[in-house]
C-alpha positions in Angstrom: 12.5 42.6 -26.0 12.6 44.2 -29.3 16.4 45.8 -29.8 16.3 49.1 -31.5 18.0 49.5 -35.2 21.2 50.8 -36.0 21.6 53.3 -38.3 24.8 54.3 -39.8 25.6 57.9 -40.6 27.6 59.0 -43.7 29.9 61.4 -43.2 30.0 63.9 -46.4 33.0 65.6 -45.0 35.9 66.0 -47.3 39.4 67.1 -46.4 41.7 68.4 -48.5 45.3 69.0 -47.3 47.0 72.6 -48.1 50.0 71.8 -45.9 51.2 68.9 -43.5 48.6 70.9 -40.2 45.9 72.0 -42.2 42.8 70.9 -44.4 40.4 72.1 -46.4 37.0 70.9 -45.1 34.5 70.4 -47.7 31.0 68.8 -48.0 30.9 66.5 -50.6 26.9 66.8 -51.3 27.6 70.2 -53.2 29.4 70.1 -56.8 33.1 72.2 -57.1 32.3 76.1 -57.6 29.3 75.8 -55.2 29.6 78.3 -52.6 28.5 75.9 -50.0 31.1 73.1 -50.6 33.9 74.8 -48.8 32.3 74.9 -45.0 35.7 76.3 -43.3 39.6 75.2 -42.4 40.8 72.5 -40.2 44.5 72.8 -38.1 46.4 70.7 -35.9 47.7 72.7 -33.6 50.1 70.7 -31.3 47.6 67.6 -30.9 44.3 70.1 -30.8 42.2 70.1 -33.7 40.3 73.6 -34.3 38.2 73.9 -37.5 37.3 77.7 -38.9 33.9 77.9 -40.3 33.1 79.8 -42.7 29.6 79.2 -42.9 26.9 79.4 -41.8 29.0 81.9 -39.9 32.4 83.2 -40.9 34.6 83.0 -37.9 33.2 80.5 -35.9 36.3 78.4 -33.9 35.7 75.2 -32.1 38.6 73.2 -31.2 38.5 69.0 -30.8 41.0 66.9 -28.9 41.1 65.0 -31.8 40.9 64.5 -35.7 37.7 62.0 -35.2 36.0 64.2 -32.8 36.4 66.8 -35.3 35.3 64.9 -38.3 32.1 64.0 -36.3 31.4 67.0 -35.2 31.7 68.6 -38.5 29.4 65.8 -39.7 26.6 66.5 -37.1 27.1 70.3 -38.1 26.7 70.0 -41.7 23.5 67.3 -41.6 21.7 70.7 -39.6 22.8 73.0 -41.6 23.7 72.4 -45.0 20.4 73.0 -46.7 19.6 76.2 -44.5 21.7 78.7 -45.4 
């Protein structure tokens, strides 16, 4: 039986803290003063991760039970739409 191949996904998220509960999220495939390198705002509130988007589209709230669930889905987010909008 053949086993299938692993293939490792890199993460191009970058966080950036502005306070001790809150980071900057970033995507490090897009140089500084690029309007698409800043994707939105990440905050722990009380154990709960939420991250603001600001784009695709502004506003957009999901909340994560925790800091790696919200890195990875930030990651899965950006490899769809980075190059789209």
């Amino acid at each position: 039986m053949l086993s299938q191949p692993q293939t490792a996904t890199r993460s191009h998220v970058e966080l950036t803290p502005l306070s001790d509960k809150t980071w900057r999220v970033c995507d490090d495939r897009f140089d500084a003063g690029d309007r698409r390198r800043i994707v939105g705002y990440l905050q722990d509130l009380d154990g709960e991760f939420e991250m603001l988007w600001m784009r695709p589209h502004p506003g957009v709230v999901y909340r994560h039970s925790t800091m790696e669930a919200a890195v990875a889905a930030i990651t899965v987010r950006l490899d769809r739409t980075s190059f789209v909008d």
